[in-house]
Backbone as ProteinMPNN parsed JSONL, in Angstrom:
{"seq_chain_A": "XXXXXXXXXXXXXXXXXXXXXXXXXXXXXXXXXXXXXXXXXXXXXXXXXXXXXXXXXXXXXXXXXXXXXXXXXXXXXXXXXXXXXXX", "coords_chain_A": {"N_chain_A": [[80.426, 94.646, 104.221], [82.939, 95.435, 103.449], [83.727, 98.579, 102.271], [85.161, 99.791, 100.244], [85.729, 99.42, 96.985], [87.576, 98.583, 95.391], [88.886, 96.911, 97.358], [86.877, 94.758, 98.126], [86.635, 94.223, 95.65], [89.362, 92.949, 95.274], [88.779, 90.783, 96.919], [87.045, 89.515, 96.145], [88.046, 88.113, 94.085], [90.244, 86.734, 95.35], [88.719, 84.805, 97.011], [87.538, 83.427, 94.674], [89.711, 82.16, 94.145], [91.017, 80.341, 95.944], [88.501, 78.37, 96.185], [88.754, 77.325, 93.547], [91.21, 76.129, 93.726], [90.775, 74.55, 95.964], [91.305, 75.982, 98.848], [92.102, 76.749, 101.92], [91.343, 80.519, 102.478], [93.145, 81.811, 104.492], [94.925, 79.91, 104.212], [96.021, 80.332, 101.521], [96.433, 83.355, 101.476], [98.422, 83.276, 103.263], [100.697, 81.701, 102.653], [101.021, 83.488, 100.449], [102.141, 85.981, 101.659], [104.67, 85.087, 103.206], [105.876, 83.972, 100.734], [106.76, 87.145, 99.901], [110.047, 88.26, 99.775], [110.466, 90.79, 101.062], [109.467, 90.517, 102.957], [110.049, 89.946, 106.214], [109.225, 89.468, 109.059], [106.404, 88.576, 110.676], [103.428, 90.189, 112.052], [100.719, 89.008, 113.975], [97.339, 89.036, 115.095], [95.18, 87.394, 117.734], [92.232, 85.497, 118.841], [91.91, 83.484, 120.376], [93.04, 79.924, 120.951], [92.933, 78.457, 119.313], [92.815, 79.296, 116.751], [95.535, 80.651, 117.107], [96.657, 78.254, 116.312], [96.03, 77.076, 114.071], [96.965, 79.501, 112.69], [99.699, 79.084, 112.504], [99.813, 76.603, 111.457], [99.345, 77.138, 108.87], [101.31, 78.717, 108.346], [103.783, 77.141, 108.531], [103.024, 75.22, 106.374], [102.851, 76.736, 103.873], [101.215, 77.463, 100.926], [101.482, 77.689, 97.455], [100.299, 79.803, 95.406], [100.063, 81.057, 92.32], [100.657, 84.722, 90.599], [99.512, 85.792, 92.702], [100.361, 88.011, 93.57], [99.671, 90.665, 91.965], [96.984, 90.573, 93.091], [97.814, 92.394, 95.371], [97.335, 94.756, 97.264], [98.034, 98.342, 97.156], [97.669, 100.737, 97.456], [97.61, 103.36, 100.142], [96.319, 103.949, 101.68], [94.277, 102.227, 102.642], [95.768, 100.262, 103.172], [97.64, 101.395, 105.401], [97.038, 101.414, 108.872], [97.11, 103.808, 109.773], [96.066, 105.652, 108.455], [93.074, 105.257, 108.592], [89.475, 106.226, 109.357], [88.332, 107.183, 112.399], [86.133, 105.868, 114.46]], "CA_chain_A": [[81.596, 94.524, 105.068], [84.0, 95.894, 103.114], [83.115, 99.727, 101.491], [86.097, 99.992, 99.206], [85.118, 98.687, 95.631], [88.885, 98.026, 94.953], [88.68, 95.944, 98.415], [85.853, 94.38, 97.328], [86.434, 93.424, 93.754], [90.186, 91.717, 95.184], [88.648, 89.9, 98.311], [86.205, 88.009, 95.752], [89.078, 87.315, 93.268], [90.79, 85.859, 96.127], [87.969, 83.669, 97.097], [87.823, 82.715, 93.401], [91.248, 81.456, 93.642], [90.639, 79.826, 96.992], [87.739, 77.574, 95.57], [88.779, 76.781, 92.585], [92.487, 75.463, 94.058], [90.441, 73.791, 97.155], [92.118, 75.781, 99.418], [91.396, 78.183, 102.69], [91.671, 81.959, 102.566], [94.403, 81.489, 105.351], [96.559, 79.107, 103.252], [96.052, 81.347, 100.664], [97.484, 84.335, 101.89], [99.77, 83.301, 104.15], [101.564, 81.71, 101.638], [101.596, 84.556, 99.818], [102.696, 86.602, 102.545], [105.603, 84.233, 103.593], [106.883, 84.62, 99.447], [107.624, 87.922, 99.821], [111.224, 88.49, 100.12], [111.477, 92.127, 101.665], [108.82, 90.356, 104.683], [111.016, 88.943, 107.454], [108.305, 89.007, 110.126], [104.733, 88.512, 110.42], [102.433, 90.615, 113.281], [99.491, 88.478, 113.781], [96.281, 89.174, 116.212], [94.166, 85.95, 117.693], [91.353, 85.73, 119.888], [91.972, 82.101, 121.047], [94.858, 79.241, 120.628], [92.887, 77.342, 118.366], [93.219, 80.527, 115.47], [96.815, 80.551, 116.515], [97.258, 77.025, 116.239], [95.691, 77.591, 112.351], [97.788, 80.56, 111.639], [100.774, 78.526, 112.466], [99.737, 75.596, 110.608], [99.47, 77.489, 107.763], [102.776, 79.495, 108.0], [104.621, 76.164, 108.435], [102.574, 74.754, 105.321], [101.915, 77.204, 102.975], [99.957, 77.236, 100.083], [102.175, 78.368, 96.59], [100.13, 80.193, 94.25], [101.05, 81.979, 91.447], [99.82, 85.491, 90.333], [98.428, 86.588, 93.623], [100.817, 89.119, 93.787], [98.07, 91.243, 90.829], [95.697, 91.547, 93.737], [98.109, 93.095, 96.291], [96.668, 96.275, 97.409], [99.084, 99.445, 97.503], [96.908, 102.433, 98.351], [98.097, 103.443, 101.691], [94.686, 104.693, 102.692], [93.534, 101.106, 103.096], [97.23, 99.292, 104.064], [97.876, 101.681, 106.586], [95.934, 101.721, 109.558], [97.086, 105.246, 110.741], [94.959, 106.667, 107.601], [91.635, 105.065, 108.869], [89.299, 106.622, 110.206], [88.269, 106.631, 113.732], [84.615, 105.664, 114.719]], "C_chain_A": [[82.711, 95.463, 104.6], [83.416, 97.406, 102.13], [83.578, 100.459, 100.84], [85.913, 99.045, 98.292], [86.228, 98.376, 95.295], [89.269, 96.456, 95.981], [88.387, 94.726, 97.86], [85.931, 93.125, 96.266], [87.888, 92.114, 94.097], [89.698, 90.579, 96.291], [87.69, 88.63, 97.398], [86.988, 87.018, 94.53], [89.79, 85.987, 94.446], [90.056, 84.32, 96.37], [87.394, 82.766, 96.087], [88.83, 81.384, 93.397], [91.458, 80.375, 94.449], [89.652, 78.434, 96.729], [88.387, 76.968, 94.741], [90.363, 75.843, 92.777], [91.733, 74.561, 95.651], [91.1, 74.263, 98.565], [91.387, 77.041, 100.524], [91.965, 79.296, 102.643], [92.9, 82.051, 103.285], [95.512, 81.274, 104.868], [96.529, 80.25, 102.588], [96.966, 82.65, 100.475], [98.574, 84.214, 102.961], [100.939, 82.472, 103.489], [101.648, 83.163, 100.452], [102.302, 86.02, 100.123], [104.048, 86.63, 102.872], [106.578, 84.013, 101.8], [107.277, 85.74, 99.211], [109.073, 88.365, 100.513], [111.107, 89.764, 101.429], [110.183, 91.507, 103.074], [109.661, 89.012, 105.425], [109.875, 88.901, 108.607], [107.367, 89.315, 109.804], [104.091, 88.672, 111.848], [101.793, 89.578, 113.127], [98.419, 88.566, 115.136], [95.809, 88.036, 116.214], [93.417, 86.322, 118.683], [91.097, 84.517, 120.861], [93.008, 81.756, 120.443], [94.055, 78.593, 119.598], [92.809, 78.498, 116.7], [94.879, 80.571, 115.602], [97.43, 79.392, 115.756], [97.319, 77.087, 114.249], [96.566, 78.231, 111.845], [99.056, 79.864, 111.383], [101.072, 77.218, 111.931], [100.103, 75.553, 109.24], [100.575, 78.128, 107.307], [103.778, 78.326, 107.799], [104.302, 75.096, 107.442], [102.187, 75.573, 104.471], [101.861, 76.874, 101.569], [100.998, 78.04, 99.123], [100.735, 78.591, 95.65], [100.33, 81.061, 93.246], [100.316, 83.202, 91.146], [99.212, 86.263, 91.347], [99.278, 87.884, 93.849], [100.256, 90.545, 92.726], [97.169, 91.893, 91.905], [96.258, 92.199, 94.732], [97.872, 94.506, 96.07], [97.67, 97.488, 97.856], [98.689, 100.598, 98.024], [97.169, 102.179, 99.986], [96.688, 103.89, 102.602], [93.634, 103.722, 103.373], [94.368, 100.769, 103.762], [97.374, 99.959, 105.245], [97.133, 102.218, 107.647], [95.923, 103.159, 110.258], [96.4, 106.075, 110.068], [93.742, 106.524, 107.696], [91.325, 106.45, 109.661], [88.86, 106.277, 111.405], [86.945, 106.863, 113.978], [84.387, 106.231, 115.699]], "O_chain_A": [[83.312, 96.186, 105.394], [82.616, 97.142, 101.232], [83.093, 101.556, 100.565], [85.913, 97.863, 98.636], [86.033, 97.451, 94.506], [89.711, 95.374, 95.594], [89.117, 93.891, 97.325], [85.588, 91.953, 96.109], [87.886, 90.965, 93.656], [90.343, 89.537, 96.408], [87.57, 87.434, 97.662], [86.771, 85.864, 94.16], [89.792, 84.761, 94.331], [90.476, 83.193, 96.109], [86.887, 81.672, 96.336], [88.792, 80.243, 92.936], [92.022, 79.4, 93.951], [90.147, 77.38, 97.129], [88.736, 75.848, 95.114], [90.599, 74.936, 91.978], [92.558, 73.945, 96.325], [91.437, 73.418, 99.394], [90.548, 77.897, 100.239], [93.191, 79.272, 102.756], [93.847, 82.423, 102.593], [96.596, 81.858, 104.886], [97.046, 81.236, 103.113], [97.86, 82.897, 99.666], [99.396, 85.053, 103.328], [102.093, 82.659, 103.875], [102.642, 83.478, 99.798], [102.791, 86.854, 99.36], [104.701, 87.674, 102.908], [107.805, 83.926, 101.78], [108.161, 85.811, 98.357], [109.135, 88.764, 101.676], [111.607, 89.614, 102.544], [110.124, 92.177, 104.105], [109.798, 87.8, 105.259], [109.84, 87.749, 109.04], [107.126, 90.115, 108.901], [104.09, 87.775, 112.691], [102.108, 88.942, 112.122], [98.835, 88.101, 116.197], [95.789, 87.383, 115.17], [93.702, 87.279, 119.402], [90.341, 84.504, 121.833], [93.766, 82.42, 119.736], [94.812, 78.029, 118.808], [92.752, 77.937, 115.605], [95.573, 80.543, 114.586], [98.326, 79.413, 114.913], [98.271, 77.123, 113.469], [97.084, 77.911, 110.776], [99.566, 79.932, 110.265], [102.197, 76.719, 111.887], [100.717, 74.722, 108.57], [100.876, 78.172, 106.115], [104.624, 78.483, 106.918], [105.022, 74.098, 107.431], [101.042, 75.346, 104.079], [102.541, 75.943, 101.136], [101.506, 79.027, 99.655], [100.143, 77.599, 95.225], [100.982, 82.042, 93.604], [99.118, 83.025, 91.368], [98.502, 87.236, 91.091], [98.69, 88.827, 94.379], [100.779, 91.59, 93.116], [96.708, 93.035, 91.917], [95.397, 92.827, 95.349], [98.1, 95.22, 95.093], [98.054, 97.472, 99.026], [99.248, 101.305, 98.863], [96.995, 101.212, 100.728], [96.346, 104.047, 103.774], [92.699, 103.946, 104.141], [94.18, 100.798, 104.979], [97.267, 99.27, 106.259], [96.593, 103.318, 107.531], [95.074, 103.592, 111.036], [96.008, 107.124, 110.579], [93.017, 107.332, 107.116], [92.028, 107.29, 110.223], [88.916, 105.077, 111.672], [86.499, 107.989, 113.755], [83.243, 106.242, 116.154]]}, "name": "protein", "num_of_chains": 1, "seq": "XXXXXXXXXXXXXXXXXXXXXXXXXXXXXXXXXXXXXXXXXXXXXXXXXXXXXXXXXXXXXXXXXXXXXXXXXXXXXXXXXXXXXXX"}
């Protein structure tokens, strides 16, 4: 799925962290999303109401954990989607 080894290596930390706190990927990062200061809004794509209903469950409950800010990813070649490429 994923064919960046930096990707990769944080997506299974995550799901480390996820397990071992009992908690879903969702919570997970959307609490850790929702602690950064310099983010005042949050895009979000859905493909039905019952994913929004989730996302918004989780924004209005999130999930504190500590440290996840370690696996945030800075290379712009992944974060920003205008450096993909195009299939």
């Amino acid at each position: 799925m994923y064919k960046n080894e930096e990707v990769l290596e944080k997506v299974n930390k995550i799901d480390k962290i996820c397990k071992k706190n009992k908690i879903t990927k969702l919570g997970c990062l959307m609490g850790f999303i929702t602690n950064i200061q310099e983010v005042d809004k949050i895009l979000i794509g859905v493909d039905n109401v019952n994913q929004l209903k989730n996302i918004i469950k989780n924004i209005q409950s999130p999930v504190q954990i500590s440290n996840l800010k370690k696996l945030a990813i800075t290379n712009l070649k992944i974060v920003d989607p205008r450096s993909w490429k195009k299939n």
